[in-house]
C-alpha positions in Angstrom: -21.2 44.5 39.9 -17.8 43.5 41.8 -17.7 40.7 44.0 -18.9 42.3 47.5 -17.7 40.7 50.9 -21.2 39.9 51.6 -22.4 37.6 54.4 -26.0 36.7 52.4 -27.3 35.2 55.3 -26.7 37.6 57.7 -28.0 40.3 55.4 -24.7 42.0 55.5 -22.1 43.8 53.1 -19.1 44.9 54.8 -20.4 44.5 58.5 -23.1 47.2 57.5 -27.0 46.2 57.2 -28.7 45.9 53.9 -31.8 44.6 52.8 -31.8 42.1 49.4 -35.6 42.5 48.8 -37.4 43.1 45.8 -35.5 43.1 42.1 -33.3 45.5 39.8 -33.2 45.7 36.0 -29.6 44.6 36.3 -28.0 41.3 35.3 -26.7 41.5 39.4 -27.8 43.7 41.9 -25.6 47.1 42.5 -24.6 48.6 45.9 -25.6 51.6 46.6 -23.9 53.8 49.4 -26.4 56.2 50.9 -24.5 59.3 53.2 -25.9 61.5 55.2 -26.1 62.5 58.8 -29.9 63.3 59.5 -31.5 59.2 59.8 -35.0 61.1 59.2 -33.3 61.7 55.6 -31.2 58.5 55.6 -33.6 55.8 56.5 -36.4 56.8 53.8 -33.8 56.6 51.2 -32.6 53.5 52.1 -35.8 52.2 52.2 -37.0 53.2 48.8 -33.6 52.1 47.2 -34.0 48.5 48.7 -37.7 48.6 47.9 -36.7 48.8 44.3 -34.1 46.1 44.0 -31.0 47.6 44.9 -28.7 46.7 47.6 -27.6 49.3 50.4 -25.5 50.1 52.8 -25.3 53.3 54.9 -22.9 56.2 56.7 -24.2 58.1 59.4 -21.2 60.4 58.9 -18.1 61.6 56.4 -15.5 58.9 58.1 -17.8 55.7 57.5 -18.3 57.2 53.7 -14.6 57.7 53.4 -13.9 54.6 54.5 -16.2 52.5 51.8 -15.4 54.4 49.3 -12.0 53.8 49.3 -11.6 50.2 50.5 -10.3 47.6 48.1 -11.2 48.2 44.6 -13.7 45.1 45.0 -15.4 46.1 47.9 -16.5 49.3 46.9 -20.2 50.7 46.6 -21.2 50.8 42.9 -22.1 54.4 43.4 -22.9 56.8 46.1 -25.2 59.4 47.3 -23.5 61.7 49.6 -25.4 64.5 52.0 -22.7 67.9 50.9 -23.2 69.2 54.7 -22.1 65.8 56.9 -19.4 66.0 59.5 -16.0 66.4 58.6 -15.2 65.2 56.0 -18.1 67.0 54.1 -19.4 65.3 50.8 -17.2 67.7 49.1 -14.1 66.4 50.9 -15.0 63.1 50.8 -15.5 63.6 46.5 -12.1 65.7 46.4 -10.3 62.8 48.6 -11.5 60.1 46.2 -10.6 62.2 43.3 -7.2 62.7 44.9 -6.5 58.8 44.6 -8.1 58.0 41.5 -11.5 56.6 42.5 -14.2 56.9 40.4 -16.7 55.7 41.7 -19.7 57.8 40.5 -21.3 60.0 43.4 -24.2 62.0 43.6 -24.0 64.8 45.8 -28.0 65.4 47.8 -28.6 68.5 49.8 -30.5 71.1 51.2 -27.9 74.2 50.1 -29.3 76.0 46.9 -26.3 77.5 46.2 -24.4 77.9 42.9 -21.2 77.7 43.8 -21.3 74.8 45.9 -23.2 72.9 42.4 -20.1 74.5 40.5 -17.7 72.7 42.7 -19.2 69.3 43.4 -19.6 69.7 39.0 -15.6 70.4 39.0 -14.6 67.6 40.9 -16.5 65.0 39.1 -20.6 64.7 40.8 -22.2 63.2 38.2 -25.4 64.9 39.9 -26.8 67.3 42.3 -30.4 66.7 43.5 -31.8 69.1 46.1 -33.9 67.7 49.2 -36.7 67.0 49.3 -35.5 64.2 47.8 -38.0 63.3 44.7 -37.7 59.7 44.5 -38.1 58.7 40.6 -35.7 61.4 39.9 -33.3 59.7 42.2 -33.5 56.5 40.5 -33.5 58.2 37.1 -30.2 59.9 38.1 -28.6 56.2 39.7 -29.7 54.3 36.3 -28.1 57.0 34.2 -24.8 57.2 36.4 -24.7 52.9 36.4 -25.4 52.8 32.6 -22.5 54.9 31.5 -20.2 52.8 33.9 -21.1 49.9 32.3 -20.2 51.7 28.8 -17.1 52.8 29.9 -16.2 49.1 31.0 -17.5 48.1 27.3 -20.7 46.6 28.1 -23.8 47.6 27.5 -25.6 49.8 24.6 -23.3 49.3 21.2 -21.3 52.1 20.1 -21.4 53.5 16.8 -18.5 52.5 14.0 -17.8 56.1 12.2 -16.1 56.2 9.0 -12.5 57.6 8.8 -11.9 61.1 8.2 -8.9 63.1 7.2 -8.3 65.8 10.1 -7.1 67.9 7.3 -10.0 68.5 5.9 -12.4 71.4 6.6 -15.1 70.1 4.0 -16.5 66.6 4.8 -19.3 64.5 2.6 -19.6 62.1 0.1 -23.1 62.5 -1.0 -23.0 62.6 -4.6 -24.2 66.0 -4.6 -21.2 67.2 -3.0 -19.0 65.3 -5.2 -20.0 67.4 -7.8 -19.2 70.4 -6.0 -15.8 69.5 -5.4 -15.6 69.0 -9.1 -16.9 72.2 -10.1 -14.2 73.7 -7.4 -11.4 71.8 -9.1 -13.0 73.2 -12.6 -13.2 76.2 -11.9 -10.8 77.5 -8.4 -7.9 78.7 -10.6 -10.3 80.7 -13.2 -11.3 84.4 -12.2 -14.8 83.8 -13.2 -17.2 85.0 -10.1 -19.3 82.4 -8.2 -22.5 82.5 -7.1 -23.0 80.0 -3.8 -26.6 79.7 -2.9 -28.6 76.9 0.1 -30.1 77.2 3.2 -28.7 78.7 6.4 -26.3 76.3 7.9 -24.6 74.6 5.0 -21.6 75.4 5.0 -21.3 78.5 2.1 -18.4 80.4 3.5 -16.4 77.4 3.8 -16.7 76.9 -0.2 -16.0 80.3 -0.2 -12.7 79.4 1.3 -12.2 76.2 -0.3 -12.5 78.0 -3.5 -9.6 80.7 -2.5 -7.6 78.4 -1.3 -7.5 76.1 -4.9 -7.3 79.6 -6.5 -3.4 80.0 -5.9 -4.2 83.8 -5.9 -1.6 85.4 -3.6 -3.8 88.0 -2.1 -6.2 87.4 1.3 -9.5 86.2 1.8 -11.8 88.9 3.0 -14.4 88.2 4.6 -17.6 90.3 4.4 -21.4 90.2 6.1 -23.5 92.1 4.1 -26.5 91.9 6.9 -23.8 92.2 9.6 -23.1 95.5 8.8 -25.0 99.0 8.8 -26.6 100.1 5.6 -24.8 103.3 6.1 -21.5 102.1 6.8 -21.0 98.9 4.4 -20.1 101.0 1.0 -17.3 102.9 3.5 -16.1 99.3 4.7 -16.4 97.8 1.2 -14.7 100.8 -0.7 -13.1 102.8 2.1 -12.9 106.4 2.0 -11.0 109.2 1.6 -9.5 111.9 4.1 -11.8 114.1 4.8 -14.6 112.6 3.2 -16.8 113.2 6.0 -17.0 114.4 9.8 -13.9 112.5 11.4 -12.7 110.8 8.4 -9.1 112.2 9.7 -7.4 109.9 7.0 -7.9 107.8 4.2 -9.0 103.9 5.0 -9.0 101.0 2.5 -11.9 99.4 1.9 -12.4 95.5 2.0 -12.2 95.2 -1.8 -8.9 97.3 -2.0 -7.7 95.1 0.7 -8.6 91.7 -1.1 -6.2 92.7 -4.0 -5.3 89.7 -5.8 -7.2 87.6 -3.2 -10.9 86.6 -2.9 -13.5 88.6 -1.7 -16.7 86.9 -0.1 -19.5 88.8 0.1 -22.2 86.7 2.5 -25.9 87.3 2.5 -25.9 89.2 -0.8 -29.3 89.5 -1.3 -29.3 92.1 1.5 -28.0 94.8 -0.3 -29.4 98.0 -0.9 -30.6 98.7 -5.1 -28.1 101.9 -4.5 -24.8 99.8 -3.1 -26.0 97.0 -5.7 -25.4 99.3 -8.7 -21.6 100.2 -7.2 -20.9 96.8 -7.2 -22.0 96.1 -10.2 -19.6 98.7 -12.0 -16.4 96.6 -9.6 -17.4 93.3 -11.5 -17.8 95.2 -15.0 -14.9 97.5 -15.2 -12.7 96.1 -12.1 -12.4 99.6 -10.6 -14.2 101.5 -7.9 -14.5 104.9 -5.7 -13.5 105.1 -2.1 -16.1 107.4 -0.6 -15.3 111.0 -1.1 -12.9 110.1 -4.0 -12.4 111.3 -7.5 -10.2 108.6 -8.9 -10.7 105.2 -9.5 -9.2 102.4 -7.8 -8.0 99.4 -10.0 -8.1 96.2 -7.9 -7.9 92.3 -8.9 -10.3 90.2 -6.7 -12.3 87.3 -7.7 -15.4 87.5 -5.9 -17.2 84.8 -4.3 -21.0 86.0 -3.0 -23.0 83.7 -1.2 -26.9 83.7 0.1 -29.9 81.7 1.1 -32.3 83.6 -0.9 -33.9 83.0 -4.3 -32.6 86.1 -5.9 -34.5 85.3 -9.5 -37.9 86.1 -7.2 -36.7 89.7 -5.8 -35.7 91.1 -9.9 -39.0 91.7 -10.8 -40.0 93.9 -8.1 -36.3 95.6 -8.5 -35.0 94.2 -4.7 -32.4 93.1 -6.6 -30.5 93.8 -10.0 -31.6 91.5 -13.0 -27.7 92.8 -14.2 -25.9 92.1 -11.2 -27.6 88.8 -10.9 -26.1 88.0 -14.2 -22.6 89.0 -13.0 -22.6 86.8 -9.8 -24.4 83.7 -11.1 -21.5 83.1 -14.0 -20.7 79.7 -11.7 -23.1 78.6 -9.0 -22.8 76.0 -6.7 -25.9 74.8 -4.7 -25.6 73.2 -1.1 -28.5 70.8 -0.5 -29.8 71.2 3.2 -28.3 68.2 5.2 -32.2 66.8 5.5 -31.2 65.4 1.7 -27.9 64.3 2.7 -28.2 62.7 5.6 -25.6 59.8 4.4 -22.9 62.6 5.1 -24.5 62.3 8.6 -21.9 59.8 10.0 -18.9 61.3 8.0 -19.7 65.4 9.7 -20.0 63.5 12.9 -17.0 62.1 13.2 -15.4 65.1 11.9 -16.8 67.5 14.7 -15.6 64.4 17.5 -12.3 64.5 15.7 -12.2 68.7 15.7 -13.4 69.6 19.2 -11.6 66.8 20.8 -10.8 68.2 24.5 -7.0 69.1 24.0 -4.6 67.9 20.5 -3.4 65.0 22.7 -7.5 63.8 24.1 -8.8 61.2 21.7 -11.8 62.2 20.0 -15.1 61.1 22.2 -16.8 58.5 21.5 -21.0 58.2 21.0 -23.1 55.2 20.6 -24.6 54.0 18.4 -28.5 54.8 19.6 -27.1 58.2 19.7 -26.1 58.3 16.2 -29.9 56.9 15.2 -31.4 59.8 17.2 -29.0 61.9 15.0 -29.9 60.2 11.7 -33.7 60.6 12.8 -33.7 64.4 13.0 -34.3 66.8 9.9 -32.0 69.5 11.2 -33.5 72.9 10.4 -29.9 74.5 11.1 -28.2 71.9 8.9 -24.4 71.1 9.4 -24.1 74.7 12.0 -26.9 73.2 14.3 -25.2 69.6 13.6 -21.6 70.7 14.9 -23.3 72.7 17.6 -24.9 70.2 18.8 -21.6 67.2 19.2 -20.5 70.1 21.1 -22.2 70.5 23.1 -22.7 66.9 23.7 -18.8 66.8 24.3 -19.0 69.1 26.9 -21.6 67.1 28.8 -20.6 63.8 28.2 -18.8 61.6 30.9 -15.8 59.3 30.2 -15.9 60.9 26.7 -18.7 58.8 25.6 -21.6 60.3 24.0 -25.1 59.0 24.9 -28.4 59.3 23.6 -29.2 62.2 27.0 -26.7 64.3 25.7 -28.2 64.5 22.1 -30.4 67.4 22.8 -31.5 69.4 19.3 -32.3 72.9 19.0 -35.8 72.9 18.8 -35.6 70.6 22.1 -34.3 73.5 23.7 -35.8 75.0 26.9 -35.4 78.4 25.8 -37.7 79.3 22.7 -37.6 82.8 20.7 -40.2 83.5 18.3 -38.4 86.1 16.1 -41.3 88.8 15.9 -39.6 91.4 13.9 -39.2 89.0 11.5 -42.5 87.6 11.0 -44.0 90.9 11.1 -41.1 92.0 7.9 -42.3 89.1 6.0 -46.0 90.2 6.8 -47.2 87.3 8.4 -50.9 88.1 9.6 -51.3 88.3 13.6 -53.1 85.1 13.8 -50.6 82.9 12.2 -48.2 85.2 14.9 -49.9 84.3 17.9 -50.6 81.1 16.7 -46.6 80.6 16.6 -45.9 82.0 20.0 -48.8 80.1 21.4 -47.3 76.8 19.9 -43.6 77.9 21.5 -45.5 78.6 25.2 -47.2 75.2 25.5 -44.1 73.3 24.1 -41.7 74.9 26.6 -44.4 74.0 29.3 -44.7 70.6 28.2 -40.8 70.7 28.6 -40.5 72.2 31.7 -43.3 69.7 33.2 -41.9 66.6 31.9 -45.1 66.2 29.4 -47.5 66.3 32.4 -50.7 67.6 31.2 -52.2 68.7 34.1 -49.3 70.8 35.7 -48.4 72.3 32.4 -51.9 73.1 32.1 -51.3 74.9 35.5 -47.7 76.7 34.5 -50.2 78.4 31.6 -53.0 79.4 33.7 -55.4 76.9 31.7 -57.3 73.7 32.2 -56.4 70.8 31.4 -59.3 70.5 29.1 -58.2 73.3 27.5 -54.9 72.6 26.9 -56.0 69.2 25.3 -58.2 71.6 22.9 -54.8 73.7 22.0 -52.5 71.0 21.3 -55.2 69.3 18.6 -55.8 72.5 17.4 -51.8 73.1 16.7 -51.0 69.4 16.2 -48.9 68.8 19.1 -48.4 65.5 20.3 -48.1 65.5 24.1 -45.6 62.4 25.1 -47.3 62.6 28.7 -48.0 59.5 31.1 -49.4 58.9 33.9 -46.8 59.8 36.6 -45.4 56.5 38.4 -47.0 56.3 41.7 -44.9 55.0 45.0 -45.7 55.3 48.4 -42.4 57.3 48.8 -42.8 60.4 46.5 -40.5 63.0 48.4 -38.6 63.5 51.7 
C-alpha cells in the first residue's frame, strides 16, 4: 500500500475518520474509499469494510471523491467504491475525470440503476465492477480482493507468472510433441507429390490447417478450396462441387463452375467426408480415378488437376460394411493419412499453442501479447479439453478480452463445459439412437450443473431453482456422480443493505 498521510493516533487519513480495527490478509492494510450520498448506505459499508481489516475513508458527495482520488499519487485510496447517482460529479464523471488524467486507481461502481447502458459505460471507461444494492457483502469483498490482487500483479508482485516458450509468429501450425513431428515429416514427404491424403482426429485438432499446410508446401499454382461437406445441403453440394450447366434446371440461367473446376491445379479440401451421400460418393470416386467429372446437366467431361486433401473425425473402416461409405473410395483417399492426436495426449504442446494464441490475438499489431500466470497456465494444463486446440484458442480469447492490465489470471480461465449456458444436442442423440433414459439422464445432469452454477454450489437454493429438496438433489447428484463443491455460506452479521 502507499505511504498514507495518516495521523495513527488520531485515527485519521487525510483529515477523514477511519477505523484500524480488526486484520486484512495483506502484508499492510489497504485504503478503501467508500462514495456515496445516502449515510443509511454509506455507514453499513464502512462498517463492514473496517470490521474486516481494511482501512476507510469516506465521501458524502462527488467533490470529496474527486478530490481523494486525485490527490498526490501517495495519498490516494487503494481502490474505491463509488455510488453512480451522487451529486455532481456523478460516479461516472468522477471515473471519466480520473481516466482523463491517467489515474488508475481501480473503482467499483455500486448502485441502485439496473440499467444496461449505464453497466456498458461505467465497463468502457475502466469499472473493474458493478454491484447492484442491496449491497451483498461477501460479494463486495470478493470483488475488492480480486481488483487489489491484479494491482499488485501489474506492480510485479504477487502470484508468479508463467515463462512460455518462444514462438515464431509465422507460423500457423504450433507443437513439438513427437507425434506432430512426424506429421510435419510426412508433409515434407509427401506436399509436392499429387498423391491424395486422408487427415483423420477428433473435432478441434486442427485438420484444415494441415489441409493448408499441405497446399502451401505443394508449390501447385492453383487455389485452395475450401469445402464443408456437412455445411452444405445434400441437394446442393454435387452442384457446388461440380457446377452446372445453363439450363440444367429451373433458374440455372448460366453455367457456374463447380469447386473442383475452380481448384484447377490447386488443392481441394473436402472437410467432414464421411458425410457424404453413397450416390455423390460414387461421382467422386470416378474425379480421383479418371481426373474428369460432369457439371450437372452436362454431356462432356471436365478434365481438372487438383490434389485432394479430405479430412474427418469419423472411423470410416466401421461405416463400409454397412455400405455408409465406399470400401473403393476409402482406398482412394487413405493413399497418405495423417492422424491428429486429441490435445488430452499432447498436452506438452499446451504451453507452446498458448503462447501462440497470446501472440495471435494480441489487442492491435503494435499491443504486446498478454500476459497469464502461471496458476493460470496449471488450470490450463489440468483440463482434458473435449474441443481440443478450437476450444483452447477460444478460450485465451476470451480470457484476453476480460483480462485487466493484459494479464491473464486464473478467473478469466473459464472452459466450456464451465459455461453457464448448456445445450444438450437432442437431435443428435436421438440420430445416434441413444435410448430415452440415457437422454434424460443427460439433460438432467446439464440442469442440476447449471443450477449448481448459477447458485454458487449452494445445495439448498439450487435445490430450490429445480423445484426439489434438498434431499433429493443429494440423491441425483450420487446417482449421476456429481460432485457438489458446496460450503456452508460465510455467516456475518452484515449480509445485505
Amino acid at each position: 500500500m502507499k505511504n498514507m498521510a495518516r495521523d495513527t493516533n488520531s485515527g485519521k487519513v487525510n483529515g477523514h475518520e477511519i477505523s484500524k480495527q480488526g486484520t486484512t490478509s495483506h502484508s499492510e492494510r489497504q485504503l478503501v474509499l467508500v462514495g456515496d450520498d445516502e449515510q443509511a448506505i454509506r455507514e453499513p459499508i464502512v462498517q463492514y469494510l473496517t470490521d474486516v481489516g481494511y482501512d476507510v475513508v469516506e465521501a458524502s458527495n462527488g467533490q470529496e471523491a474527486l478530490k481523494l482520488l486525485t490527490s498526490p499519487e501517495d495519498q490516494r485510496p487503494d481502490i474505491a467504491l463509488l455510488d453512480i447517482r451522487m451529486p455532481e460529479p456523478d460516479g461516472t464523471q468522477i471515473l471519466q475525470r480520473m481516466r482523463d488524467q491517467g489515474i488508475e486507481t481501480p473503482v467499483i461502481m455500486i448502485t441502485n440503476l439496473k440499467s444496461s447502458s449505464t453497466t456498458i459505460k461505467v465497463s468502457e471507461l475502466g469499472a473493474v465492477d458493478y454491484i447492484p444494492k442491496p449491497v451483498e457483502f461477501e460479494y463486495l469483498t470478493s470483488a475488492i480482493e480480486k481488483a487489489l490482487s491484479y494491482e499488485a500483479l501489474k506492480r510485479g508482485e504477487g502470484p508468479v507468472l508463467a515463462v512460455l516458450p518462444k514462438i515464431d509468429p509465422s507460423e500457423r501450425i504450433v507443437g513439438s510433441d513427437l507425434a506432430m513431428i512426424e506429421i510435419f515429416k510426412t508433409i515434407g514427404l509427401v506436399a509436392r507429390k499429387p498423391e491424395t491424403v486422408l487427415v483423420t482426429g477428433e473435432t478441434g485438432t486442427g485438420k484444415e490447417l494441415l489441409a493448408e499446410a499441405i497446399h502451401t508446401n505443394s508449390r501447385r499454382t492453383g487455389p485452395f478450396v475450401k469445402v464443408n461437406c456437412v455445411g452444405i445441403a445434400e441437394t446442393l453440394i454435387e452442384d457446388a462441387l461440380f457446377g452446372h450447366e445453363k439450363g440444367a434446371y429451373t433458374n440455372a440461367l448460366t453455367m457456374r463452375k463447380g469447386m473442383f473446376e475452380l481448384a484447377n491445379k490447386g488443392t481441394i479440401f473436402l472437410d467432414e467426408i464421411g458425410s457424404m451421400t453413397p450416390n455423390l460418393q460414387v461421382k467422386l470416386l470416378r474425379v480421383l480415378q479418371e481426373r474428369e467429372f460432369y457439371r450437372v446437366g452436362g454431356t462432356e467431361p471436365i478434365k481438372v488437376d487438383v490434389r485432394v486433401v479430405a479430412a474427418t473425425d469419423a472411423n470410416l473402416a466401421e461405416d463400409m460394411p454397412s455400405g455408409r461409405f465406399l470400401q473403393q473410395l476409402y482406398h482412394r483417399l487413405n493413399v497418405v493419412r495423417l492422424h491428429l492426436s486429441p490435445l488430452r495426449e499432447r498436452m506438452d504442446d499446451v504451453p507452446e499453442l498458448v503462447s501462440h494464441f497470446l501472440d495471435k490475438h494480441r489487442a492491435s499489431p503494435v499491443s504486446p501479447p498478454a500476459r497469464i500466470t502461471q496458476e493460470a497456465m496449471d488450470k490450463l494444463l489440468s483440463y482434458d479439453w473435449p474441443g481440443n486446440v478450437r476450444e483452447l484458442e477460444s478460450c485465451i480469447q476470451q480470457a484476453i478480452v476480460y483480462c485487466r492490465g493484459n494479464i491473464i489470471t486464473v478467473d478469466q480461465i473459464v472452459f466450456s463445459k464451465e459455461l453457464r449456458h448448456h445445450v444438450v444436442n437432442v437431435e443428435k442423440k436421438v440420430r445416434a439412437r441413444t435410448p430415452l433414459d440415457e437422454l434424460l439422464r443427460d439433460i438432467k445432469r446439464e440442469a442440476i450443473q447449471v443450477a449448481l452454477r448459477l447458485t454458487h454450489n449452494d445445495i439448498a437454493k439450487a435445490a430450490t431453482q429445480l423445484g426439489l429438496t434438498d434431499e433429493q438433489l443429494r440423491d441425483d447428484l450420487a446417482e449421476l456422480h456429481l460432485r457438489s463443491e458446496a460450503e456452508p455460506v460465510a455467516s456475518h452479521s452484515y449480509s445485505h443493505l
